[in-house]
N, C-alpha and C positions, 0 to 999 in steps of 0.2 A: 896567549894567542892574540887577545885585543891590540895589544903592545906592538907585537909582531910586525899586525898587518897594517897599523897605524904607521910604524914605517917603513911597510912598502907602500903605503901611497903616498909619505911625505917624500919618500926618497933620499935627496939629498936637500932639501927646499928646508928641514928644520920646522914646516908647518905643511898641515892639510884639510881638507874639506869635507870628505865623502859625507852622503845621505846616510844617518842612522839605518834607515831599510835596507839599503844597499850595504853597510856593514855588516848588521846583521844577517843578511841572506850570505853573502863571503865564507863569516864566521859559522854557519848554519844553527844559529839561536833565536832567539825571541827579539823582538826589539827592547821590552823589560830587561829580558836580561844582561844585552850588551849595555844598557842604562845602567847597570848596577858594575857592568865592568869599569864599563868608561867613569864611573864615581869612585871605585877604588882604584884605579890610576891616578886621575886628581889627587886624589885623598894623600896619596903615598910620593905624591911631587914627581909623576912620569911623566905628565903631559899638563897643559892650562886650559881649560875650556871655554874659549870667546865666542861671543857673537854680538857681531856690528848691528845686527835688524834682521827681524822675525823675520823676513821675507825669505834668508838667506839661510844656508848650512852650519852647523858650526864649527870654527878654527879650531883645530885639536894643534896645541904647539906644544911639539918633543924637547922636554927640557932635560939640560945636562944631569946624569946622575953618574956620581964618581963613588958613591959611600951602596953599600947593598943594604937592605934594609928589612926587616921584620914585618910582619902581618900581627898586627892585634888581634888575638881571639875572644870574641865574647863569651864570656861565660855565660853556660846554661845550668839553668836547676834541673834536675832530674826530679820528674813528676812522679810520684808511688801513685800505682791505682788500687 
């Protein structure tokens, strides 16, 4: 859904701005949590996360993806109690 709404606001620009808070209230999550979305985007090469000065928002650029791709799952140990 991060994905999604990332490009309804890039539109057709290929880049956009929005305030994390204002994503987050959109997406209706935590601002943590969209922080964890927005890193496994990065992560998986959807988008680049810039930013020119603290002062300002950060650039989210929708980068091309032509290949679909896998989520790495971490392996858990199961704890005996």
């Amino acid at each position: 859904m991060t994905y999604a709404f990332l490009l309804m606001y890039a539109w057709q620009e290929g880049s956009c701005f929005p305030g994390q808070q204002t994503l987050a209230k959109d997406l209706g999550v935590s601002e943590r949590q969209l922080q964890r979305y927005l890193y496994e985007l990065r992560d998986t090469k959807y988008v680049e996360i810039e930013r020119k000065d603290r002062r300002y928002n950060n650039t989210y650029i929708i980068l091309e993806r032509n290949k679909p791709f896998k989520l790495k799952r971490k392996k858990t140990v199961d704890k005996v109690a």
